[in-house]
C-alpha positions as CSV (number, residue, x, y, z in Angstrom):
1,X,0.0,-15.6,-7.1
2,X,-0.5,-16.5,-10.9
3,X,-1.0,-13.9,-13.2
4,X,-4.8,-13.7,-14.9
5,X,-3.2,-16.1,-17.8
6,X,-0.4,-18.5,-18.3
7,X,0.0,-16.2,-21.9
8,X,0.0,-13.1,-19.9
9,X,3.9,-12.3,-19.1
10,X,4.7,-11.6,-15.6
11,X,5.7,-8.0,-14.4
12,X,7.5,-8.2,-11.4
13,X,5.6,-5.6,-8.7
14,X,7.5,-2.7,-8.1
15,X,7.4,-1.9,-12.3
16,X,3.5,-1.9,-12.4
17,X,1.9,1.4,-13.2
18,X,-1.0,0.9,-10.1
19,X,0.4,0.0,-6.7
20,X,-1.6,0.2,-3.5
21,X,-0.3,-0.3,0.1
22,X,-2.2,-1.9,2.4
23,X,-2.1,-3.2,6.2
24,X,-3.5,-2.7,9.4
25,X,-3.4,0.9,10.6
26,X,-0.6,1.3,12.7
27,X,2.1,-1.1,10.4
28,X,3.7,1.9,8.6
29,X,1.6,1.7,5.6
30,X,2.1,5.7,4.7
31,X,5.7,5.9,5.9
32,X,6.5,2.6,3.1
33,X,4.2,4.1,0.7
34,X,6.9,7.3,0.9
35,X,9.7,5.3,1.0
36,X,8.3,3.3,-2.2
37,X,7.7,6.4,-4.1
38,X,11.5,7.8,-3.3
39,X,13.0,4.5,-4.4
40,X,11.2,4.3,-7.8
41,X,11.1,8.5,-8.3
42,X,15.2,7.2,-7.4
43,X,15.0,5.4,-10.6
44,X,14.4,7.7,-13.0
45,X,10.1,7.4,-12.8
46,X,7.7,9.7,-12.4
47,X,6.1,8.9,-9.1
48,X,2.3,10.3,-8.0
49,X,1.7,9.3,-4.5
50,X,-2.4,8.9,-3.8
51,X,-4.5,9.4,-0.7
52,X,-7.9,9.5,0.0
53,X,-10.9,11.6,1.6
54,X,-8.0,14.4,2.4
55,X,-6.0,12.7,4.7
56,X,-2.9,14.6,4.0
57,X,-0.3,11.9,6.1
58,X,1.9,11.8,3.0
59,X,3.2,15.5,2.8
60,X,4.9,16.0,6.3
61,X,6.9,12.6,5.5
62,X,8.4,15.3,3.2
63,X,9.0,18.4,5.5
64,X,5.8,19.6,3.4
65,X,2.1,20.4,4.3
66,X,-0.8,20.4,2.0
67,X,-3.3,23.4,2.3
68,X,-5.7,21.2,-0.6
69,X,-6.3,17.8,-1.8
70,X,-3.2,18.8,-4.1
71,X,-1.7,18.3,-6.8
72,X,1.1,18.9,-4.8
73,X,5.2,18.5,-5.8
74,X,6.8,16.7,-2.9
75,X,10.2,15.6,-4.1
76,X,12.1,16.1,-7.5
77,X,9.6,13.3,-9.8
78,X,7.3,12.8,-6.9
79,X,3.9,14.6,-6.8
80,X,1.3,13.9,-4.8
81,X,-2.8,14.4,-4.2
82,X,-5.7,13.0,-2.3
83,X,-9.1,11.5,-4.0
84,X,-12.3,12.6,-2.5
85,X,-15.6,11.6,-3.4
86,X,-17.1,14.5,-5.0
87,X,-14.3,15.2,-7.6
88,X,-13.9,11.7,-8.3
89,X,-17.5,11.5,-9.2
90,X,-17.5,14.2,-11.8
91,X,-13.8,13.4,-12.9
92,X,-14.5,9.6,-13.2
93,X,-17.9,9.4,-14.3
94,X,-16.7,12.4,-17.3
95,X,-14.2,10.5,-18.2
96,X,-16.0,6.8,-18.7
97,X,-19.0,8.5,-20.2
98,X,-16.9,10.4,-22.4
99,X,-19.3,13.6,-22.4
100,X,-19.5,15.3,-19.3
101,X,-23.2,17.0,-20.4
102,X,-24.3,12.7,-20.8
103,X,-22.5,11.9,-17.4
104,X,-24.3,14.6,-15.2
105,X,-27.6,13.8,-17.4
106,X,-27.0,10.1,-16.1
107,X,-25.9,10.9,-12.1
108,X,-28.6,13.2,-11.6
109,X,-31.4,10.7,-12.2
110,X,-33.5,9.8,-9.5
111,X,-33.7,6.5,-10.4
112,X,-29.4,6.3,-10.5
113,X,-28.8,8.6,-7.3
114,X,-31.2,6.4,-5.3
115,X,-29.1,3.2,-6.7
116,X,-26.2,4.6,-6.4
117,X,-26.8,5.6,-2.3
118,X,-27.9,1.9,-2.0
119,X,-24.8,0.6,-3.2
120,X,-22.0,-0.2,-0.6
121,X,-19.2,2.0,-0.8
122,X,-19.7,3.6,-4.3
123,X,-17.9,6.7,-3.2
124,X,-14.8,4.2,-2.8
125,X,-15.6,3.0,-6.4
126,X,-15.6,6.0,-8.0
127,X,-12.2,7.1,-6.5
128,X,-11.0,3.6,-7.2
129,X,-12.2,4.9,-10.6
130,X,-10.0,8.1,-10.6
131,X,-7.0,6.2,-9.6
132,X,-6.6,3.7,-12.2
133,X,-7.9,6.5,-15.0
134,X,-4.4,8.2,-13.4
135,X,-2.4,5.4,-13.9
136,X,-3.9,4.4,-17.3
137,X,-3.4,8.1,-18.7
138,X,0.7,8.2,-18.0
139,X,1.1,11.5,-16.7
140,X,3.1,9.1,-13.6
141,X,4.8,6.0,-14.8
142,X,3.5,4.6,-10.7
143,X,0.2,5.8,-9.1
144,X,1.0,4.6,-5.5
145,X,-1.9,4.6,-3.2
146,X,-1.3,4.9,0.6
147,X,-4.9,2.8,1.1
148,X,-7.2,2.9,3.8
149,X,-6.5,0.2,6.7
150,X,-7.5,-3.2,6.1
151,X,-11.6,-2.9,6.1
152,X,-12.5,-0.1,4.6
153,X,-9.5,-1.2,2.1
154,X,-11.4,-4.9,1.4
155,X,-14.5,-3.1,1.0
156,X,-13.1,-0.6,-2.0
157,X,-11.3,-3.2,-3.6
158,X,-13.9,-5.6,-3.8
159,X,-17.2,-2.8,-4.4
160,X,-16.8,-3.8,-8.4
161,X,-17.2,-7.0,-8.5
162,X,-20.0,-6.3,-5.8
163,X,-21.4,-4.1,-8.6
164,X,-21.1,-6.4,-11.5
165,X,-23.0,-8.8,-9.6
166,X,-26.1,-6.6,-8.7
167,X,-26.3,-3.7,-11.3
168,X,-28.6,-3.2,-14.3
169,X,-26.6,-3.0,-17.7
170,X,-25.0,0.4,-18.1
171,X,-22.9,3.0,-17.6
172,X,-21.9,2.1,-13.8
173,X,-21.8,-1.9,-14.3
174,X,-19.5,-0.6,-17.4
175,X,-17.4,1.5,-15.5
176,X,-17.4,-1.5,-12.8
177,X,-16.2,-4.0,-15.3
178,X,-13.3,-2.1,-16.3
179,X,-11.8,-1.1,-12.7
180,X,-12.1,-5.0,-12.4
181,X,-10.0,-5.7,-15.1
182,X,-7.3,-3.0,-14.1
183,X,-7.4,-4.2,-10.5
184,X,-7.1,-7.7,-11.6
185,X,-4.1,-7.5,-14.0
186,X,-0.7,-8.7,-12.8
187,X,0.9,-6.8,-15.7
188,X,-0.7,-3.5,-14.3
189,X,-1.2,-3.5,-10.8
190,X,0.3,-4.4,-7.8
191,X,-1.2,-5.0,-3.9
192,X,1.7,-4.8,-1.4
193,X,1.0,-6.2,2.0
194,X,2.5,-4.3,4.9
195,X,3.0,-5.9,8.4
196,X,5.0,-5.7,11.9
197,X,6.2,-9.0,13.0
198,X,3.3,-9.3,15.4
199,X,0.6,-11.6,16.6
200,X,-2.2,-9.1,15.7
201,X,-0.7,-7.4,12.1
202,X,0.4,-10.8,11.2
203,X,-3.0,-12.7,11.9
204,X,-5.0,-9.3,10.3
205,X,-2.2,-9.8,7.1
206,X,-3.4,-13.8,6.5
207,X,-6.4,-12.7,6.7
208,X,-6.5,-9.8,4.3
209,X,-4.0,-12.2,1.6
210,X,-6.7,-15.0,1.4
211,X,-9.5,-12.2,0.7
212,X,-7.0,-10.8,-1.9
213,X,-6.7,-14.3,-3.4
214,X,-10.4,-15.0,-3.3
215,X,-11.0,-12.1,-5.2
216,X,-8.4,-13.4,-8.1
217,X,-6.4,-10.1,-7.1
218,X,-2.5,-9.7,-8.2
219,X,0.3,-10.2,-6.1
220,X,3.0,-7.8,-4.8
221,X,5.4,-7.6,-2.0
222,X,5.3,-8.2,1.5
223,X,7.3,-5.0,3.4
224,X,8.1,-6.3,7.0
225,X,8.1,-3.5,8.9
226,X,10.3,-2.8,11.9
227,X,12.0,-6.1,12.4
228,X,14.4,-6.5,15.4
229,X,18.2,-6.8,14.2
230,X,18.4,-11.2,13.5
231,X,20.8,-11.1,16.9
232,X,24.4,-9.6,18.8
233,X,27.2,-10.4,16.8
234,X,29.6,-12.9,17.9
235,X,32.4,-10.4,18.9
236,X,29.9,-8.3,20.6
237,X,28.2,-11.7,22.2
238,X,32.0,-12.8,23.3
239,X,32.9,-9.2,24.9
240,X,29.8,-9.7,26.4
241,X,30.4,-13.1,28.0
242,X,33.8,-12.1,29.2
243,X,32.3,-9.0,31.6
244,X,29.0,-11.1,32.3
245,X,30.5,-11.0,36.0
246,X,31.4,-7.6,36.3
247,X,29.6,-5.0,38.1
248,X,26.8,-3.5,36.3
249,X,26.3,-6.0,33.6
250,X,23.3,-7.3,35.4
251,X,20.9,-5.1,33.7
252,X,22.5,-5.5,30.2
253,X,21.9,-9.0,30.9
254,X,18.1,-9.0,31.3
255,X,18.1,-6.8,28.3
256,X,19.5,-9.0,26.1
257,X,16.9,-12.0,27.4
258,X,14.4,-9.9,26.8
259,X,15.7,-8.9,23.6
260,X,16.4,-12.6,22.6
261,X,12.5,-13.3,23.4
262,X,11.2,-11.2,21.4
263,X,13.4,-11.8,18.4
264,X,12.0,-15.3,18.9
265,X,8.4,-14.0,18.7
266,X,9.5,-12.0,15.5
267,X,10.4,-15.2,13.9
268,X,7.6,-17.3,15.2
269,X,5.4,-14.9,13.4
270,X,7.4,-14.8,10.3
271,X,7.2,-18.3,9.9
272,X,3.7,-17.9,9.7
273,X,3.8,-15.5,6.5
274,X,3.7,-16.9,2.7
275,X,6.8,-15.5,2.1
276,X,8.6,-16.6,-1.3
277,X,11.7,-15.6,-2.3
278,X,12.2,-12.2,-3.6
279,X,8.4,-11.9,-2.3
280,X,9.4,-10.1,0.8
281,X,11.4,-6.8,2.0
282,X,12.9,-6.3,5.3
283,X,12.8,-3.1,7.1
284,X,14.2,-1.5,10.5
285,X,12.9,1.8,10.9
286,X,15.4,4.0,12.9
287,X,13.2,6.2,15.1
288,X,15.8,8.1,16.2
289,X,16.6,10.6,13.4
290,X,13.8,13.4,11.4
291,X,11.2,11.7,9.5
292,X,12.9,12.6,6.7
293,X,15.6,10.9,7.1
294,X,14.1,8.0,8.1
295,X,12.3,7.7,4.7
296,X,15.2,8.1,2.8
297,X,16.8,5.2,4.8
298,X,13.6,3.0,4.4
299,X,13.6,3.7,0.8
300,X,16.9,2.0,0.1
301,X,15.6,-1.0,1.4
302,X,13.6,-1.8,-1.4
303,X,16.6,-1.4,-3.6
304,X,18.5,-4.1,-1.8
305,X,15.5,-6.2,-0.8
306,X,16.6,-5.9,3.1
307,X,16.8,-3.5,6.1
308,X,17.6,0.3,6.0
């Protein structure tokens, strides 16, 4: 996708300060979202890895656990914490408003609490909030966010504008405005799209893309997550071939047709993607070995733009 303006130079994803990962829950959006932060943190960059409402999925990925929302050191230049509603609040509204004594003056209203309850999803705005004050102050040079799945994800990231549309002329259509602008900006943030090869992830990933896109929203990259090898290689396919007849090759057989079918489904539903070049990273996630290690092996596929 374009950035805002034709003046405005293009910053290619992964070297935005404000990335957020997002997918259908099940795609490996927390397991990437690791992987991302170890590549960059790999890199020489300072690397704060975001949750929200306490969910506390990024830490084990680590061989740590989190007895608090954090801050929390996972990984030499990796740190991570979790957003919740209530700190964001005071945090975000402080911070916008400048004077905390004005800020709680303002959210204690009647008038603004009852407003504030009828708006959709504020508590999502206000960490939104929280997360691109983060990545505006410095303190990381990438504020990742392992998002919500693909709903409650579309509903956060399109509350402001929801805001700017209905509310009166102050401090919360202000505040609205200018998480807009940071969501909006290609040079500052990016929103990666993370999906399995699969009727379902692949049909709930076109769908969440052309919201992005309505909403005028940056690009980012497209992580494929656990794709089937491309095929047998040709000396394995010809040893193969030659003891086709022997005994017990039977059930190797079927395996490989049934291998071969869904490596056809995989790229049936590839196809289907918007995928440009340099758009897209490939990953095989090796279930067979500690978590850890399987993070570290994901990670260097966003260094080589293919499969770990």
């Amino acid at each position: 996708m374009p950035s805002l303006s034709n003046a405005v130079p293009y910053l290619p994803p992964l070297e935005r300060p404000l990335q957020l990962v997002l997918g259908k829950g099940g795609v490996g959006r927390s397991t990437l979202c690791a992987a991302l932060g170890l590549h960059l943190a790999s890199r020489g960059r300072r690397v704060l890895l975001c949750e929200m409402r306490s969910q506390r999925a990024l830490p084990p990925l680590f061989g740590r656990e989190a007895s608090s929302d954090g801050p929390l050191e996972l990984a030499p230049g990796i740190r991570w914490m979790s957003l919740a509603p209530d700190t964001a609040l005071s945090a975000y509204a402080g911070l916008r408003l400048r004077f905390r004594m004005v800020a709680r003056a303002v959210f204690e209203q009647p008038r603004v609490r009852r407003f504030l309850h009828a708006v959709p999803a504020l508590a999502e705005i206000l960490m939104l909030g929280q997360l691109c004050h983060l990545a505006e102050r410095g303190e990381a040079e990438a504020v990742i966010l392992d998002a919500p799945s693909t709903g409650p994800a579309l509903l956060m990231l399109e509350a402001p504008a929801s805001v700017l549309r209905t509310a009166p002329a102050g401090p919360l259509r202000d505040g609205a405005r200018w998480i807009n602008e940071w969501l909006a900006d290609a040079r500052r943030t990016a929103l990666h799209r993370v999906t399995l090869a699969e009727e379902l992830p692949v049909s709930e990933s076109l769908e969440l893309d052309e919201r992005l896109r309505a909403a005028a929203l940056p690009d980012g990259l497209w992580l494929l997550n656990r794709l089937l090898p491309e095929d047998v290689e040709p000396p394995a396919e010809a040893a193969l071939a030659r003891a086709r007849s022997a005994a017990g090759m039977e059930e190797l057989w079927r395996a490989l047709s049934v291998y071969r079918d869904r490596l056809d489904s995989q790229r049936r539903e590839l196809r289907r993607l918007p995928l440009s070049p340099g758009m897209a990273r490939r990953f095989q996630e090796r279930f067979s070995v500690r978590v850890e290690e399987r993070v570290q092996a994901l990670a260097s596929g966003f260094a080589e733009g293919g499969g770990a």
